[in-house]
C-alpha positions in Angstrom: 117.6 160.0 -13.8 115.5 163.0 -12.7 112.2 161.4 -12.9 113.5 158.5 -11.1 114.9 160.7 -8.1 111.6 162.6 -8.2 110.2 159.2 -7.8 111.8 158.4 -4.3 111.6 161.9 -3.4 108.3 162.0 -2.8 108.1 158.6 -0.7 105.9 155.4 -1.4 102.4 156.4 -1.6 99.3 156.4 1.4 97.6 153.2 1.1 94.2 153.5 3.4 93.3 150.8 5.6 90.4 148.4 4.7 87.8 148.7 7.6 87.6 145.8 9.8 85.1 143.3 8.4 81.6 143.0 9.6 78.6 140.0 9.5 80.0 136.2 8.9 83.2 136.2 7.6 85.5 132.9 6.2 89.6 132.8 5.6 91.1 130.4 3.8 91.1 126.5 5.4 88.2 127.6 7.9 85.9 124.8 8.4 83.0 127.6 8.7 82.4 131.2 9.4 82.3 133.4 12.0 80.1 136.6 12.9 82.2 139.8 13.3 80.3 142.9 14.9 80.7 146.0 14.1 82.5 148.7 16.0 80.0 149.9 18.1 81.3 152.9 19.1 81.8 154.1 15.8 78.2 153.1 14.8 77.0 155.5 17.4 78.8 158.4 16.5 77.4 158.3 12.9 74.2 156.5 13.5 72.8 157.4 17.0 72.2 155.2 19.9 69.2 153.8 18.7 71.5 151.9 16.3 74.0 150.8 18.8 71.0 148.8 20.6 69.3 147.1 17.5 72.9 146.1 16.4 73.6 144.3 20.1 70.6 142.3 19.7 71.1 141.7 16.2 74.6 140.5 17.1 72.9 138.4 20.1 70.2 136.5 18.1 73.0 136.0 15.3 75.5 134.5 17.8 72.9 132.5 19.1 71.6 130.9 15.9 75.2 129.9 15.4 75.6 128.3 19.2 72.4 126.4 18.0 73.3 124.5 15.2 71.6 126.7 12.6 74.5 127.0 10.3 75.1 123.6 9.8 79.2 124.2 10.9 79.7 121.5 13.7 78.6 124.3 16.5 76.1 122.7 19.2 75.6 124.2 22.3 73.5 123.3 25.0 70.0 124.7 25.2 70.3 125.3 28.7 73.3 127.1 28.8 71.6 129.7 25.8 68.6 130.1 27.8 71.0 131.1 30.3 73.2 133.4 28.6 70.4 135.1 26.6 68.5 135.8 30.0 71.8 137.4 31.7 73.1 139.2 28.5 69.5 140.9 28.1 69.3 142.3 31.8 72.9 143.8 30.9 72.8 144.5 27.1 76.1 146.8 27.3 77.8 143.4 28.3 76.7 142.2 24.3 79.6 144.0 22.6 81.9 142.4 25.0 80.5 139.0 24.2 80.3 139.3 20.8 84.3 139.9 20.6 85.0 137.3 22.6 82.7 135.1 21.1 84.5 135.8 17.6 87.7 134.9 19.3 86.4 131.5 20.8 84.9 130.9 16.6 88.2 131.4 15.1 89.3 128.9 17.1 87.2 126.7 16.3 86.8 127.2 12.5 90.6 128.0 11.9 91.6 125.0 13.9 88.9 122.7 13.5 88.6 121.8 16.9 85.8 120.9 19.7 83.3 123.3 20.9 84.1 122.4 24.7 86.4 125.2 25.4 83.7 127.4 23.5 81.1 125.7 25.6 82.6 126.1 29.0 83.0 130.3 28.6 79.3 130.5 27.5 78.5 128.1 30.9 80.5 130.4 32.8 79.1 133.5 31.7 75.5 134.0 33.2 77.5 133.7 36.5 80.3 136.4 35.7 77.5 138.5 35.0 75.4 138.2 37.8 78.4 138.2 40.4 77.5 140.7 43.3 73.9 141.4 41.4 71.1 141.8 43.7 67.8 141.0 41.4 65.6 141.2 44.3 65.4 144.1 46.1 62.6 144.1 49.3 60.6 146.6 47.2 57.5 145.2 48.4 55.5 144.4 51.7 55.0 140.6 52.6 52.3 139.5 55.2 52.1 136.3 56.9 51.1 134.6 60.1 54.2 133.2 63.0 54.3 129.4 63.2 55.3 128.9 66.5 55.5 125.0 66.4 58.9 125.3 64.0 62.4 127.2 63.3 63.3 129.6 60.7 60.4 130.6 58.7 60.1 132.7 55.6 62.9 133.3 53.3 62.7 137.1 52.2 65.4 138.1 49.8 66.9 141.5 50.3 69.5 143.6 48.1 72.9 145.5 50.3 71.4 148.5 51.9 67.8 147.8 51.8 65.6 149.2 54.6 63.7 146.7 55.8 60.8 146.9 58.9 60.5 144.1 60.5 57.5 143.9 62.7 54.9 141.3 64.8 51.7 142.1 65.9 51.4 142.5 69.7 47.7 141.9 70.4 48.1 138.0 70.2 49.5 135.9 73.2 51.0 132.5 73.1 53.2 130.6 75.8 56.4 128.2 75.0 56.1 126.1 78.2 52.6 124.7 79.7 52.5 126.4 82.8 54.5 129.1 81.6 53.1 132.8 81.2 51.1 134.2 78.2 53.7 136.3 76.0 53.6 138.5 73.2 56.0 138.6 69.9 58.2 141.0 72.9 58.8 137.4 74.7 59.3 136.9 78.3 60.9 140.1 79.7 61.6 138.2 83.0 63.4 135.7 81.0 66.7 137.5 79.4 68.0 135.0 76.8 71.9 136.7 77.2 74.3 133.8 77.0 71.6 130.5 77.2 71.0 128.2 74.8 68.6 130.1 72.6 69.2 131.1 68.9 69.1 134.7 69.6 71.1 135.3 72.8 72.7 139.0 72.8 72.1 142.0 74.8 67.8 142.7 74.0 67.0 139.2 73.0 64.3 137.0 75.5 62.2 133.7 75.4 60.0 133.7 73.2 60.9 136.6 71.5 60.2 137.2 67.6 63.6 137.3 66.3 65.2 137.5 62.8 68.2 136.0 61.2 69.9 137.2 58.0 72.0 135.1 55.9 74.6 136.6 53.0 74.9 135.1 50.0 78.4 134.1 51.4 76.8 132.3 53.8 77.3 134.3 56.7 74.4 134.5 59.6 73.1 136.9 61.8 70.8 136.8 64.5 69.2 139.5 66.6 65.8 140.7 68.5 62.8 142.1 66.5 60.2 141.8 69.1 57.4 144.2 68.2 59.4 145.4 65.5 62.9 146.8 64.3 64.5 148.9 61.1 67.2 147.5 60.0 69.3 147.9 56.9 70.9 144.9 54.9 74.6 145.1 54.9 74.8 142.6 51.7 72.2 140.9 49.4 70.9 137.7 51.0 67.7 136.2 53.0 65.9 137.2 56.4 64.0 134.3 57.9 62.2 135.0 61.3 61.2 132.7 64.1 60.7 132.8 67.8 63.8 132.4 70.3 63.0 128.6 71.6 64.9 125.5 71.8 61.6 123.5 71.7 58.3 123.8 70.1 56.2 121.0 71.1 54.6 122.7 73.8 53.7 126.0 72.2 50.4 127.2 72.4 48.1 130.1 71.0 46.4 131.5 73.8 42.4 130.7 72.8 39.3 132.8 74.2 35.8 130.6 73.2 36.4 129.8 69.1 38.9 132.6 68.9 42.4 131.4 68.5 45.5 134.1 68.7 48.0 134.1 65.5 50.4 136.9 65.6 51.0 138.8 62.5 54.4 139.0 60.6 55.3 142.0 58.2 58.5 142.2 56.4 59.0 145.2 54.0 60.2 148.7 53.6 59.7 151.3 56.3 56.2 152.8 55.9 57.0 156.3 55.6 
């Protein structure tokens, strides 16, 4: 009796917990396996970053040989969509680990139920987007030089990135006129001719015929028009696209002004403020 109250007495006994599995795993009924990373945290701790990184791509290649068909389990995804994925997962390679544990969740599915790949399919399709949303992969960190065309609209189409500093700028030695008896003008336009309230693209306080003018568009599709002239600094107040042009409602009857051979083409640079 005493051995058996010594027994309870000291309480059932500390059974440690098996570690989360790791690599391709199967349970019983599973019509395949899955691929289960590792904690990535912990592998840090005891291994160093270094580790961390070559297991994310490890886990990303493996996933990806799975998505295309190379364990023979029923999983086919599109090529397209891969190509996709891999390019947006490798400019963000923390996003990986958050992948790969969704990616086992999406599996089990799969191989515990035997289902379709579509539901499996459309995440992946959806992902690229998710992680580009509000990403800016162009930043104006570069000058670009080009001549006006002052027979058409919007020209150009100069990506920018929220808060760039951009110059915007014409040169001012060449002369054109938008009418044919109207005066010679420069990229300033025709300062006898405000454009405040007309017809013209650009037609705020500062904006003439004629004038070089810029519009930005968002990526949300919202515009913005206003003066350059000779030149502005302005600073982007979301990713999107300048275009430039000059403020006219026609172009047929633009002209360069021409001395002898020599024929006027104004200058157009687009780029970050030369300090």
């Amino acid at each position: 009796m005493l051995s058996i109250l010594t027994l309870f007495a000291c309480g059932p006994k500390n059974v440690e917990e098996a570690p989360p599995p790791v690599g391709w795993q199967s349970e019983e009924g599973w019509t395949g396996a899955c691929y289960y990373p590792p904690d990535f945290a912990e592998l840090q701790e005891k291994e160093g970053l270094t580790s961390r990184k070559l297991a994310r791509q490890n886990g990303l290649y493996t996933a990806i040989g799975q998505w295309r068909g190379e364990r023979g389990d029923g999983v086919s995804i599109n090529d397209n969509v891969i190509t996709d994925v891999e390019t947006a997962l490798l400019g963000f390679p923390e996003q990986i680990e958050d992948m790969l544990q969704k990616n086992l969740g999406y599996c089990k599915q799969v191989m515990g139920a035997g289902g379709s790949t579509g539901e499996w399919s459309s995440w992946l399709s959806s992902l690229p987007g998710q992680l580009m949303e509000g990403v800016c992969m162009q930043p104006l960190d570069y000058t670009l030089f080009d001549y006006l065309d002052i027979g058409r609209e919007w020209q150009l189409e100069v990506p920018v990135c929220e808060d760039d500093v951009v110059s915007i700028s014409g040169t001012l030695s060449d002369q054109f006129r938008i009418s044919e008896d109207g005066d010679w003008i420069t990229v300033e336009g025709d300062l006898n001719t405000p454009a405040v309230g007309a017809e013209y693209p650009c037609n705020i306080e500062g904006c003439y015929a004629g004038q070089l003018i810029a519009r930005f568009t968002s990526d949300d599709g919202i515009e913005n028009i206003f003066p350059v002239g000779g030149g502005i600094t302005w600073t982007a107040p979301a990713h999107g696209l300048i275009s430039v042009r000059i403020n006219d409602t026609t172009f047929y009857d633009n002209t360069w002004f021409q001395s002898g051979s020599i024929i006027d083409h104004a200058g157009i640079t687009i780029g970050p403020p030369v300090e």
